[in-house]
LUMFITI-497505 format. One line per 10 residues: number of its first residue (from 0); for each residue x, y, z of N, C-alpha, C. Coordinates in steps of 0.05 Angstrom, whole numbers, plus 5000, padded with zeros to 4 digits. Example, Ala and Ser with C-alpha at 12.3 -4.5 7.8 and 13.67 -1.06 7.14 Angstrom:
<pts>
0) 5264:4886:5156:5246:4910:5156:5264:4934:5156 ~ 5257:4955:5142:5273:4979:5143:5258:5001:5157 $
</pts>
This chain:
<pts>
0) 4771:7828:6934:4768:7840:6961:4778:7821:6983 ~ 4786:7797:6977:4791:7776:6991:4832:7780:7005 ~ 4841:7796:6992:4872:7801:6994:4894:7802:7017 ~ 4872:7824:7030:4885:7833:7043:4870:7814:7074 ~ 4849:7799:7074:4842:7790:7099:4862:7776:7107 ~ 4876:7778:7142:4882:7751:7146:4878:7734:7150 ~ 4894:7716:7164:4886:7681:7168:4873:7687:7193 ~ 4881:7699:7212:4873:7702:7236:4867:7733:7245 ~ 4858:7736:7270:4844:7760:7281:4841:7755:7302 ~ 4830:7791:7316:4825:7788:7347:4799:7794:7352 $
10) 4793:7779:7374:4763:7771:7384:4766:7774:7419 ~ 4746:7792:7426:4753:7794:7456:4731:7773:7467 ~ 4742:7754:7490:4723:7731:7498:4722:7744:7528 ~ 4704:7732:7543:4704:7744:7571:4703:7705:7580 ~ 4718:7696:7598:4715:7674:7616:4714:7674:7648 ~ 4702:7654:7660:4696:7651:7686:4713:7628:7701 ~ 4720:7622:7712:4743:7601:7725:4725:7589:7749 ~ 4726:7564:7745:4706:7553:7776:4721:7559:7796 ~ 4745:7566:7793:4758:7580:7823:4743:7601:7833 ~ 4733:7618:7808:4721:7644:7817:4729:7668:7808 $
20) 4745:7661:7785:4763:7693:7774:4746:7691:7752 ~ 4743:7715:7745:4736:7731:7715:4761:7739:7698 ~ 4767:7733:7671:4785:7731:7657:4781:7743:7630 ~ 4783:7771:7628:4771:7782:7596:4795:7786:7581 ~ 4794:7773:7557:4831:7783:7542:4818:7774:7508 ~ 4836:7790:7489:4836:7791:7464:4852:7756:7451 ~ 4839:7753:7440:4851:7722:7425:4846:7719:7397 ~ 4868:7705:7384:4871:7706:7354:4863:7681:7339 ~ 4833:7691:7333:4826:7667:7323:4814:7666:7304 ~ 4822:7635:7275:4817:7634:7252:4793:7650:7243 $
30) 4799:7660:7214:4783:7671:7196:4766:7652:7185 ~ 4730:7648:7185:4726:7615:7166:4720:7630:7153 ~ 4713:7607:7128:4707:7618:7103:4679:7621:7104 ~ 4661:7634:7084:4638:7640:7090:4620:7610:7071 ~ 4603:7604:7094:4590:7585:7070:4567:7605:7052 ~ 4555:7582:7036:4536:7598:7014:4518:7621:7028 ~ 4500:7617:7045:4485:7632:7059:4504:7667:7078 ~ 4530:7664:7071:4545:7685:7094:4562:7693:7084 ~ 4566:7717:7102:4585:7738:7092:4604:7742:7111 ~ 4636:7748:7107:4661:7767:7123:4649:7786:7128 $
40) 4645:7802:7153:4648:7834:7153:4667:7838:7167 ~ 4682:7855:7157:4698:7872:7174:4695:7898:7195 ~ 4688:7885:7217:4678:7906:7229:4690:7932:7247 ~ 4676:7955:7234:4686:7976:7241:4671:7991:7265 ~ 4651:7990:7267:4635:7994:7292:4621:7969:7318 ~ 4619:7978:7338:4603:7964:7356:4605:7970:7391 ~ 4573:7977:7398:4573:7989:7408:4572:7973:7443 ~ 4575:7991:7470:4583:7974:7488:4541:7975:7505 ~ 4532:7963:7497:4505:7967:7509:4506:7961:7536 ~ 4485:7969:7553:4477:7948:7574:4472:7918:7575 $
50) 4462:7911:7553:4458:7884:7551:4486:7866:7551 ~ 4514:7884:7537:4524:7866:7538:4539:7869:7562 ~ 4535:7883:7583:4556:7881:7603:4550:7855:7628 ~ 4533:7841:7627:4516:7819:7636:4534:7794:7630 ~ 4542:7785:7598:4558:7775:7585:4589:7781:7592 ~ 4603:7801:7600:4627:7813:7595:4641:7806:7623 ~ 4619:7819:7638:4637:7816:7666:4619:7796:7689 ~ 4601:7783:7679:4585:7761:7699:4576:7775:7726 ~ 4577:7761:7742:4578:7771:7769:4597:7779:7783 ~ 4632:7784:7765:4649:7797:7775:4651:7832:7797 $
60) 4655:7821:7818:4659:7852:7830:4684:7862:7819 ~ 4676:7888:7806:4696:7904:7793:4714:7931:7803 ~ 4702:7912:7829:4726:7936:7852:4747:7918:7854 ~ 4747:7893:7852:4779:7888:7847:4792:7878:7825 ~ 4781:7888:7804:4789:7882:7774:4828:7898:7781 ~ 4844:7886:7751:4865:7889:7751:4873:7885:7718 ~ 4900:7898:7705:4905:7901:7686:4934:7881:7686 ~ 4936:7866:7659:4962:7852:7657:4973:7851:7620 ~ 4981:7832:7622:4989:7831:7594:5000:7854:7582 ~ 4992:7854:7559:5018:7883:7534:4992:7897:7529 $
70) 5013:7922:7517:4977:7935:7510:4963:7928:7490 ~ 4978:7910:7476:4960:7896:7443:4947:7868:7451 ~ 4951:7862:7479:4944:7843:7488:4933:7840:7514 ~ 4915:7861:7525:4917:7872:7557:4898:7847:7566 ~ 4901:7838:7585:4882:7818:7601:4873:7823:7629 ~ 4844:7827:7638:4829:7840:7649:4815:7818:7671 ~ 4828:7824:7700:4820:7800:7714:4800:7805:7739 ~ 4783:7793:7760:4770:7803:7771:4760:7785:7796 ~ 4752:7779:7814:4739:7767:7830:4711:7766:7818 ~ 4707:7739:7829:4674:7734:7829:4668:7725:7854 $
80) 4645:7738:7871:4643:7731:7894:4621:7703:7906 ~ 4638:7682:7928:4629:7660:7923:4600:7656:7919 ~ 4586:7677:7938:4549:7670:7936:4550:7678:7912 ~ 4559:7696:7894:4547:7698:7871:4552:7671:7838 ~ 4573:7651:7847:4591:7627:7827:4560:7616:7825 ~ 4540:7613:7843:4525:7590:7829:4506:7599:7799 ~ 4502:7631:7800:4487:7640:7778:4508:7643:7758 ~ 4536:7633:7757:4560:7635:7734:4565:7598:7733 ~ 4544:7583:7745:4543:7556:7734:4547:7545:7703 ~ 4530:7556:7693:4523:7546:7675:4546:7562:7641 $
90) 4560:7580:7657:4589:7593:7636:4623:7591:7644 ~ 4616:7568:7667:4647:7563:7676:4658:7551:7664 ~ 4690:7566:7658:4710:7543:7637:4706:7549:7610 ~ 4683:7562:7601:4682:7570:7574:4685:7600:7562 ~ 4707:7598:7543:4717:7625:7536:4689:7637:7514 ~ 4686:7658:7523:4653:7658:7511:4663:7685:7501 ~ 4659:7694:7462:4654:7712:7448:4634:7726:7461 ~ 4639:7765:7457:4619:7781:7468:4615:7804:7444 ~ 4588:7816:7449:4577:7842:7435:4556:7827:7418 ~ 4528:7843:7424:4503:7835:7409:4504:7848:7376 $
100) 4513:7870:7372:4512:7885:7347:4535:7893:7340 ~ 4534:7898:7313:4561:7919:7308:4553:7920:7275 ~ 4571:7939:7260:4577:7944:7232:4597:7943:7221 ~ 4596:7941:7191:4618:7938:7183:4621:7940:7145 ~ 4646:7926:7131:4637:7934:7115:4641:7895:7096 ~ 4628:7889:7087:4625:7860:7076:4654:7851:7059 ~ 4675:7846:7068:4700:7838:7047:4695:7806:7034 ~ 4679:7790:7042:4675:7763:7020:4652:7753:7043 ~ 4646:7739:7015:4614:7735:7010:4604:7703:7000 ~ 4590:7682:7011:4587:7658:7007:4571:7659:6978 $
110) 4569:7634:6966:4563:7633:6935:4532:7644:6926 ~ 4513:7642:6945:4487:7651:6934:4489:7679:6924 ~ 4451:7680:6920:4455:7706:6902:4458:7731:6926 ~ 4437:7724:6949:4432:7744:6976:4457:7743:6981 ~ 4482:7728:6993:4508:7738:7004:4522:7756:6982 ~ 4522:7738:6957:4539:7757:6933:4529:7791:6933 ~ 4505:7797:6935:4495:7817:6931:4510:7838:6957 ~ 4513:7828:6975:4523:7844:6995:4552:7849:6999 ~ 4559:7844:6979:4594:7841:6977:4601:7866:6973 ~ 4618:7886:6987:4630:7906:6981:4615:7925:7003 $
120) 4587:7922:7009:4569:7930:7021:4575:7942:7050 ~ 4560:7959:7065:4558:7958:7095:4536:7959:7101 ~ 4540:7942:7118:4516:7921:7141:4525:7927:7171 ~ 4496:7924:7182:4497:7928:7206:4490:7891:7221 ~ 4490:7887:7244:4496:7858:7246:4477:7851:7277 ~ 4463:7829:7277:4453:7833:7305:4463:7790:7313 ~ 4472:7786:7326:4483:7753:7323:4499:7751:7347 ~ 4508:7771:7358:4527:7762:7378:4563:7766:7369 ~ 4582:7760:7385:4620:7754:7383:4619:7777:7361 ~ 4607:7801:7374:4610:7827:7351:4640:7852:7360 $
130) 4645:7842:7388:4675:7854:7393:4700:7828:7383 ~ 4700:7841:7353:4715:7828:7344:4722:7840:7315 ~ 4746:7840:7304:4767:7845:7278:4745:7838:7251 ~ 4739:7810:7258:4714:7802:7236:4704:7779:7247 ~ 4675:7786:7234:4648:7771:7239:4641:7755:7215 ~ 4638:7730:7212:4624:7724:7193:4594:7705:7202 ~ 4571:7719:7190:4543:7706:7193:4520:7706:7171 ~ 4506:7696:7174:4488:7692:7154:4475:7722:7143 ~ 4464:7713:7128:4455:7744:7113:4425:7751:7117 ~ 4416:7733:7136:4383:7736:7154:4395:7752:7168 $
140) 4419:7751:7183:4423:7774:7213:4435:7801:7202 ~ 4439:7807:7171:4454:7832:7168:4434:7844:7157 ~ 4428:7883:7163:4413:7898:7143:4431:7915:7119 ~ 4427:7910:7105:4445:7934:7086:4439:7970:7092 ~ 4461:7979:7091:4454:7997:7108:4461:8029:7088 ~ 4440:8037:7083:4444:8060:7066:4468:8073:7062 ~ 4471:8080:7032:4497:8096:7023:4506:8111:7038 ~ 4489:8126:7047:4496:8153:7065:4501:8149:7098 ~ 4502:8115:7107:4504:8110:7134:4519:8112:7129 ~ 4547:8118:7157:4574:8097:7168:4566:8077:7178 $
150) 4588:8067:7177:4588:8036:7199:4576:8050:7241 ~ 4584:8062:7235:4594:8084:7267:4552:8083:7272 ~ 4542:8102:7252:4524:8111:7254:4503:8091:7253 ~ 4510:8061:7229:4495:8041:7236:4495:8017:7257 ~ 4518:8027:7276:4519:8003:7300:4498:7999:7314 ~ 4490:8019:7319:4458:8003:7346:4448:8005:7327 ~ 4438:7997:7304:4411:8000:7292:4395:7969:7294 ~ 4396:7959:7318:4383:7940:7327:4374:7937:7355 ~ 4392:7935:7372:4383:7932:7393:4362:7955:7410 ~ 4384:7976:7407:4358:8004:7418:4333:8009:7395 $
160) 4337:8004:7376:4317:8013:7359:4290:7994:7347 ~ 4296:7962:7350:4285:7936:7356:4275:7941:7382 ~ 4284:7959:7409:4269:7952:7431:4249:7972:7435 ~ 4263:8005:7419:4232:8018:7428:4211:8015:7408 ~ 4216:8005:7380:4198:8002:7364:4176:7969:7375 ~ 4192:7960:7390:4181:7931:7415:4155:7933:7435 ~ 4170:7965:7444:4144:7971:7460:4134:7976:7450 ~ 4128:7996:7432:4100:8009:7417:4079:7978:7401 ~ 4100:7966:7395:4086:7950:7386:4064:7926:7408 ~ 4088:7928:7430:4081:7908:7454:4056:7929:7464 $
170) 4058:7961:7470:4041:7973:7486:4007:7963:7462 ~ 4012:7970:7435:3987:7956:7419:3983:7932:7427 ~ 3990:7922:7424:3978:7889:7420:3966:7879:7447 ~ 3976:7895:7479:3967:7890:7494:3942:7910:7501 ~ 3931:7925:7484:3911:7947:7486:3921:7971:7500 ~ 3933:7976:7508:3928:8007:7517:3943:8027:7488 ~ 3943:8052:7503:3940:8075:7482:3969:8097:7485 ~ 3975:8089:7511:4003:8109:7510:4019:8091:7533 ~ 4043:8112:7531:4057:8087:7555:4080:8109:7568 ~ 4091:8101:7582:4108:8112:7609:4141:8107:7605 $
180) 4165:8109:7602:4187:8107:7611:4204:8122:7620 ~ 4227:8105:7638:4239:8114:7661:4268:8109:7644 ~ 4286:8125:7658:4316:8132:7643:4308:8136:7614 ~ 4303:8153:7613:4286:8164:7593:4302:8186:7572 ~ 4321:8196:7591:4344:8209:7568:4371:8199:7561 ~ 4367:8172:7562:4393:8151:7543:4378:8154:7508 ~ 4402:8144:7504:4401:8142:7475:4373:8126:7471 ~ 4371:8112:7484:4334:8081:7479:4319:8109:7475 ~ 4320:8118:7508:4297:8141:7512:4287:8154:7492 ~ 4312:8170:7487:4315:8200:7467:4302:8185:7432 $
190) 4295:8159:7424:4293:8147:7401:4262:8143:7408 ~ 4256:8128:7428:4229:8126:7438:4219:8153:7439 ~ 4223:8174:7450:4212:8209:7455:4204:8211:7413 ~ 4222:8208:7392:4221:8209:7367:4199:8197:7360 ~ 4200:8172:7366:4177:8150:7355:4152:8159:7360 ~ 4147:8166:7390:4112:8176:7395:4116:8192:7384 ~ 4131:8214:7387:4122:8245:7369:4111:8235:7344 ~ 4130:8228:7330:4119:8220:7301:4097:8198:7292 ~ 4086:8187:7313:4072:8158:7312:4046:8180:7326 ~ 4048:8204:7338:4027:8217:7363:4011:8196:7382 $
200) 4036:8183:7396:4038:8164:7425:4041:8181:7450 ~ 4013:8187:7467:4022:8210:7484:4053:8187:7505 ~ 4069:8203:7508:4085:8195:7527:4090:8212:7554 ~ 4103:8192:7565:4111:8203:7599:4137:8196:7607 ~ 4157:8215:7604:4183:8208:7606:4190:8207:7641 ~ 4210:8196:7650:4219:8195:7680:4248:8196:7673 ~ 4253:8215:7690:4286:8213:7686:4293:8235:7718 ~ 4333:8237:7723:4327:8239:7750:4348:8265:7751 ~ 4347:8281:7728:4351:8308:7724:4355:8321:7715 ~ 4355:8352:7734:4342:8367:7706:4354:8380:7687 $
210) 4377:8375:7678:4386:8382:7640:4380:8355:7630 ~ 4369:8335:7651:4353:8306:7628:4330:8330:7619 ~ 4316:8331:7639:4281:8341:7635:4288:8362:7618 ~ 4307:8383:7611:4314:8403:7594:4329:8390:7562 ~ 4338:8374:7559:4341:8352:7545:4322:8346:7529 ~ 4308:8338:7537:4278:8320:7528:4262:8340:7518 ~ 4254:8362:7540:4233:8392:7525:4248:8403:7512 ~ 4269:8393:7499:4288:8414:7476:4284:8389:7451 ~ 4276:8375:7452:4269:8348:7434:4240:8343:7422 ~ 4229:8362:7439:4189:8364:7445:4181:8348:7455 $
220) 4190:8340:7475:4177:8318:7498:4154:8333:7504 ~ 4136:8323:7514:4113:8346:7532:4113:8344:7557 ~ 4109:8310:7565:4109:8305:7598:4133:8289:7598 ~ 4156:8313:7622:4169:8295:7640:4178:8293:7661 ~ 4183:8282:7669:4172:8279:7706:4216:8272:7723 ~ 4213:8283:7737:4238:8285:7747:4236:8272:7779 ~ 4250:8253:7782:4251:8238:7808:4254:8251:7827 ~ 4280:8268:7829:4289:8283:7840:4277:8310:7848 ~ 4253:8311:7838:4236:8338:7847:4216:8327:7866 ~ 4216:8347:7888:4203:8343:7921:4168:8335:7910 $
230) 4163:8343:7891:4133:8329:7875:4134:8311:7856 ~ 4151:8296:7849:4149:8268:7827:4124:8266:7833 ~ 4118:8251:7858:4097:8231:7852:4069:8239:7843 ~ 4068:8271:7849:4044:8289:7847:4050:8293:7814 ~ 4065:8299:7812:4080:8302:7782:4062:8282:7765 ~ 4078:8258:7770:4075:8238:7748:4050:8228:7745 ~ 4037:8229:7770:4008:8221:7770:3994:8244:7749 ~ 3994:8275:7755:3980:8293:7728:3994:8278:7714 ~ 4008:8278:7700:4033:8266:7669:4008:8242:7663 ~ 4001:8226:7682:3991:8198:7675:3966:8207:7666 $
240) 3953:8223:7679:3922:8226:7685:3914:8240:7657 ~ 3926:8258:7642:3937:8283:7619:3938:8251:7592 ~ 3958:8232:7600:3960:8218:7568:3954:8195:7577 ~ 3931:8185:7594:3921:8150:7595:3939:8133:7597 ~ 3964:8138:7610:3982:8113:7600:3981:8093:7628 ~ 3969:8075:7613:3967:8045:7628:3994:8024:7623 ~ 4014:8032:7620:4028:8013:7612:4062:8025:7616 ~ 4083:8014:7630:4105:8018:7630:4127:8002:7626 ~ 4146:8016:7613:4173:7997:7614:4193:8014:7626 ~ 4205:8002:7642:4222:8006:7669:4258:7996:7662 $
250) 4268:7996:7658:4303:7992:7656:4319:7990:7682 ~ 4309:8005:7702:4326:8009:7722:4320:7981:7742 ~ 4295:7975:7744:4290:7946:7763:4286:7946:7789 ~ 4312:7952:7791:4315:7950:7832:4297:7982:7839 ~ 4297:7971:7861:4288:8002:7879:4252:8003:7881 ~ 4248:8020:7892:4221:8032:7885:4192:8042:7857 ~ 4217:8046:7841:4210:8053:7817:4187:8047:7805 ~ 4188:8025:7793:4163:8009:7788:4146:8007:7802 ~ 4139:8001:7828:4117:8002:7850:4106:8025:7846 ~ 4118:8049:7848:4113:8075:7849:4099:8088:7822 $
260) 4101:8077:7808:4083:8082:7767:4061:8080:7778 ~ 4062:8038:7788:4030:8021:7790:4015:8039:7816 ~ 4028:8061:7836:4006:8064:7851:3997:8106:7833 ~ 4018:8118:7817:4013:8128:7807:3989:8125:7784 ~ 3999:8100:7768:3969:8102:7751:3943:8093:7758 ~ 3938:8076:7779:3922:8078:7805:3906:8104:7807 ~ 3916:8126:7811:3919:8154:7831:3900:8165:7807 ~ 3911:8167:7791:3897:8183:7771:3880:8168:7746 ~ 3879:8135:7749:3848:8130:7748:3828:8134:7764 ~ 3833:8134:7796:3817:8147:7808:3809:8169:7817 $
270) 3819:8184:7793:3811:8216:7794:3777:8219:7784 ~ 3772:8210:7771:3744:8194:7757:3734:8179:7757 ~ 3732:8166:7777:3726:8137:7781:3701:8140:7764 ~ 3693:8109:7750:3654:8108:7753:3643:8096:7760 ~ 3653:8083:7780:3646:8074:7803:3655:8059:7832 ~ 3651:8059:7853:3657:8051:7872:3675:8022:7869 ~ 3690:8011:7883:3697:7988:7883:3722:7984:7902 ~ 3716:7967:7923:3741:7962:7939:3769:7938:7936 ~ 3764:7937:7913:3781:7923:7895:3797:7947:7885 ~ 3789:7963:7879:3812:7984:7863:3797:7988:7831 $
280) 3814:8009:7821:3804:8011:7788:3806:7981:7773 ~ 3785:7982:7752:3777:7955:7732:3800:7952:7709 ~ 3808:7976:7716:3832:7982:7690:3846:7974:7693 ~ 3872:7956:7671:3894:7935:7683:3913:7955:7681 ~ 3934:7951:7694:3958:7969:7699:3982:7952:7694 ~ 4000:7965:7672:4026:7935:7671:4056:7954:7668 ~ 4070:7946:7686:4098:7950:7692:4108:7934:7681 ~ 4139:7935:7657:4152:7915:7639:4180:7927:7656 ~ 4194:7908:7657:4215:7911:7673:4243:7894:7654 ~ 4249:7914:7637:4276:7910:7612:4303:7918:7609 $
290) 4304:7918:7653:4333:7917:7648:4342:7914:7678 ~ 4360:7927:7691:4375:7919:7711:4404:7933:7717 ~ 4394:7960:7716:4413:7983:7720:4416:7986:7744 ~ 4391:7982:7772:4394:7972:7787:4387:7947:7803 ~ 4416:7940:7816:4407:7906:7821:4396:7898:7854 ~ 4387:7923:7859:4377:7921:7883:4352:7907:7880 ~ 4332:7899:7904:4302:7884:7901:4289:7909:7886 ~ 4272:7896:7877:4252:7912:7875:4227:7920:7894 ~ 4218:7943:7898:4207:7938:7919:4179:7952:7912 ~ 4155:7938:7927:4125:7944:7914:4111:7955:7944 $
300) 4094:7967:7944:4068:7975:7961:4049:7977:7952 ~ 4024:7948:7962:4014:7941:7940:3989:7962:7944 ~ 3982:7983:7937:3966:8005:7944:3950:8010:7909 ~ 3950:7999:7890:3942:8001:7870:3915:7987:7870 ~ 3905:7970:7875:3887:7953:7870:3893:7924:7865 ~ 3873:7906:7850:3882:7879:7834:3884:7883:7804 ~ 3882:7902:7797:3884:7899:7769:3906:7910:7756 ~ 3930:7893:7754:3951:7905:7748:3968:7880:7746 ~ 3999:7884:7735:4020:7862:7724:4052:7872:7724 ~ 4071:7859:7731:4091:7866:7734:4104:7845:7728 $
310) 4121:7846:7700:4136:7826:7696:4162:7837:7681 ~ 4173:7813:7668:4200:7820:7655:4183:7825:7613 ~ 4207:7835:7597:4204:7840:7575:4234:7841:7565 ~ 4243:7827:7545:4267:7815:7532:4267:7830:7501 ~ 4285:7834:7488:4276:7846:7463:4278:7818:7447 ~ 4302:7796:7447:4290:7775:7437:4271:7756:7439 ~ 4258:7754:7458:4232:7737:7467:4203:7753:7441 ~ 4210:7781:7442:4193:7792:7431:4192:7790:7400 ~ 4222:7788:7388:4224:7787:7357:4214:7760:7350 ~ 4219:7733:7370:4220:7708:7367:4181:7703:7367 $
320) 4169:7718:7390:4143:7723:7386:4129:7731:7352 ~ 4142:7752:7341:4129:7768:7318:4138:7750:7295 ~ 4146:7741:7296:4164:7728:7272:4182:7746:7253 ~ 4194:7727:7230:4214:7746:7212:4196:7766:7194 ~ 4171:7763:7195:4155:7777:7170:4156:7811:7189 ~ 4141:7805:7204:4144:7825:7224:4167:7836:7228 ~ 4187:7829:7242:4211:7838:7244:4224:7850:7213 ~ 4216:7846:7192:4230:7854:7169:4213:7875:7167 ~ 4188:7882:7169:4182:7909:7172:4199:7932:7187 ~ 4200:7923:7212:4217:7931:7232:4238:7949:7225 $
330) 4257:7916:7218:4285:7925:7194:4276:7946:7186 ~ 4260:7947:7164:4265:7971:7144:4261:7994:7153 ~ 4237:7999:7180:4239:8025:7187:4261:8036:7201 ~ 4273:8024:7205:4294:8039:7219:4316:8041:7202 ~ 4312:8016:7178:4338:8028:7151:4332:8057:7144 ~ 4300:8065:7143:4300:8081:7131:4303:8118:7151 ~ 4301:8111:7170:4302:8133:7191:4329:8126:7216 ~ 4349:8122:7192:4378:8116:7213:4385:8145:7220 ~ 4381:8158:7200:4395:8182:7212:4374:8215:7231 ~ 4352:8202:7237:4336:8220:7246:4318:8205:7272 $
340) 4311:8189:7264:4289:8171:7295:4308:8161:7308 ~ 4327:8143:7295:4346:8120:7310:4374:8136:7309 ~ 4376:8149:7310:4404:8162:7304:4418:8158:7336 ~ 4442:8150:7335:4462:8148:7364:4476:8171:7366 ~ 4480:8170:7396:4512:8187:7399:4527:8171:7419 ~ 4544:8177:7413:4570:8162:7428:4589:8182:7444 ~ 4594:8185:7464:4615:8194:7485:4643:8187:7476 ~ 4648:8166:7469:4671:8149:7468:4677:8133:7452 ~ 4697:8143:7435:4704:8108:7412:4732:8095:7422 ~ 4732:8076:7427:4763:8063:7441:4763:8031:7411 $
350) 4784:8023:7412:4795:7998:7404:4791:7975:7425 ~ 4793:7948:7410:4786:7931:7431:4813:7927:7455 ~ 4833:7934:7447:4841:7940:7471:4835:7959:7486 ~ 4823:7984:7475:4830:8006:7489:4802:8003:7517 ~ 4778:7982:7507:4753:7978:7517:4760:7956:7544 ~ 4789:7953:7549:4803:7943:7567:4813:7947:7587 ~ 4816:7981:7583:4832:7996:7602:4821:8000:7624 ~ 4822:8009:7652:4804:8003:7673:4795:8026:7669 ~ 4799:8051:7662:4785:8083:7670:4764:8077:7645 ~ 4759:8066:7619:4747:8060:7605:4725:8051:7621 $
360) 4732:8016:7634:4708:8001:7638:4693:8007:7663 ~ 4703:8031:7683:4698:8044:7709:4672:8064:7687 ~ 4681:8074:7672:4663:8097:7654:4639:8075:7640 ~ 4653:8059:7628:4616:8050:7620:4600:8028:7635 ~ 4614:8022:7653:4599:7999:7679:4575:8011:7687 ~ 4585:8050:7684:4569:8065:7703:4537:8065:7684 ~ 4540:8056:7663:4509:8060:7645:4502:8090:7650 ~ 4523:8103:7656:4507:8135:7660:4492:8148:7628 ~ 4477:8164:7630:4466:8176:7608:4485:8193:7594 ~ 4491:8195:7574:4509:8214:7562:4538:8204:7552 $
370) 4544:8177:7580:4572:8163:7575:4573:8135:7550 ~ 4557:8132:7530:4556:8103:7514:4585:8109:7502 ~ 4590:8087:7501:4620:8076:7491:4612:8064:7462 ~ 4634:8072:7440:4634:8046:7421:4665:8054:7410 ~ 4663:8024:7402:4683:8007:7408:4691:7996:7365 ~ 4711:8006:7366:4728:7998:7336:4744:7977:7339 ~ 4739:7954:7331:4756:7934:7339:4779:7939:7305 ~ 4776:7958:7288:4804:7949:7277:4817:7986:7275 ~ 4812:7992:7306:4822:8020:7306:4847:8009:7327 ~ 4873:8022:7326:4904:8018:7343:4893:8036:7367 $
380) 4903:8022:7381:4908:8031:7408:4910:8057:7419 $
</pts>
């Protein structure tokens, strides 16, 4: 199986210039060999998340991005604006490998028995420099991925499916009983909507319209609450009051959003109060804030009471919390429900050049619902 690999390959790096330019281009670089613990994959899938666009394009404004180079070689350039160089401190000058996940199919395999075993195999991959021809990494970061997956079908089977199986686990461990999310008909969402149904997690979807909210009640959502309707807030508060949910994770960040849950679930604990208190309800109220779709402030009115929390939630802070015992449970449930709880769809498959082109990276900058990109790094142009 070793034959046909070559010596070299392409790997898309994204760099920052202390001048201030953003610099994304394809580069050909050595194949290593795998040591005992690792495997070649050749990867045929990998998908363009939100997470990695943070990595890809920094703090580049991509209103003046520009195209150069050949098309087997396109190079993708951009301004970075000066107030923003000091938060790109710490990645200037270094050509930095991108993509959290991808799949593929294992062409050579380091000497133990765990790498040998995966030889011939397809694995899905969670490690990072996954927009790339081939990956080689240890065989802790790959799952073997059922006969009946593609590579295609097992690309996110980490990151989205590691984060809503995150909450449920995060909404337990911190006590409450149901929970709340917003952009709610992305692929995360539509996997999370699966999980409670089948786990019977009352949920409360937010999303900001309506063939989302028609979307979701064609899925068996029960409560979902639409931004964009002249009653959200009357909305979401019944939605809250109906399934107890003390607890949210939020993606979008900036704006109102979040503030607006904590004085919703407020609203409809005090539909019942049992008793008086000018402090507010006893009941803690927690906003998780896991992403940054928008990068506006966030903005609060603190009209809830004191008993409540608003912070950030990482999907690796959380695996690194549970340990590998935990997390290998994880693994397997989603090996085993790839094609029904965690299942993806994709808008778009491009090549790593083609994930270059500007009408491409204008389409998935936008994180719109419906638009996910993935990306074949050994598909032609």
């Amino acid at each position: 199986m070793t034959a046909s690999i070559p010596a070299k390959a392409l790997q898309l790096h994204s760099l920052i210039r202390a001048e201030g330019e953003l610099e994304i281009s394809l580069v050909d670089v050595e194949i290593p060999e795998p040591a005992a613990d690792e495997v070649l994959v050749r990867i045929e899938a990998t998908p363009i998340n939100p997470s990695d666009l943070g990595l890809l394009f920094g703090a580049a404004d991509l209103s003046t991005a520009t195209v150069s180079g050949t098309n087997e070689y396109p190079v993708v350039s951009a301004r970075v604006p000066e107030k923003a160089m000091k938060a790109m401190a710490g990645r200037l000058g270094q050509s930095m490998p991108v993509g959290n996940e991808g799949a593929g199919v294992v062409v050579k395999a380091g000497s133990s028995a765990a790498a040998q075993h995966l030889l011939g195999k397809k694995v899905a991959m969670l490690g990072g420099a996954m927009y790339a021809q081939y990956r080689c990494i240890n065989v802790e970061r790959c799952l073997k991925l059922p006969d009946d997956v593609t590579p295609a079908e097992g690309a996110s089977c980490f990151v989205n499916p590691m984060t809503v199986l995150g909450m449920v686990e995060t909404m337990r461990g911190d006590g409450h009983s149901a929970l709340i999310h917003a952009a709610a008909a992305s692929n995360l969402g539509l996997m999370l909507n699966r999980i409670c149904i089948k786990d019977e997690i009352p949920l409360v979807n937010i999303v900001r319209k309506q063939e989302q909210v028609d979307l979701l009640k064609a899925e068996g959502a029960k409560f979902v609450c639409n931004t964009e309707s002249p009653n959200f807030l009357a909305e979401l508060t019944d939605a809250i009051a109906a399934t107890k949910a003390t607890v949210a994770f939020d993606p979008i960040g900036g704006g109102r959003l979040s503030g607006q849950i904590l004085t919703c679930m407020e609203a409809a604990l005090n539909r019942d109060p049992k008793e008086y208190s000018r402090y507010g309800s006893t009941t803690h109220k927690q906003v998780y804030i896991y992403g940054t779709m928008d990068t506006s402030k966030t903005e609060i009115v603190r009209n809830f009471g004191f008993s409540w929390g608003m912070g950030g939630w990482l999907l690796f802070n959380f695996l690194a919390k549970i340990g590998s015992a935990a997390e290998e449970k994880l693994r397997q449930r989603i090996a085993n429900e790839l094609k029904t709880t965690f299942a993806s769809n994709y808008s778009h498959e491009v090549s790593l050049a083609g994930a270059l082109q500007l009408d491409a990276i204008n389409a998935y900058v936008k994180k719109s619902t419906g638009t996910k990109y993935l990306m074949n790094p050994n598909k032609d142009m």
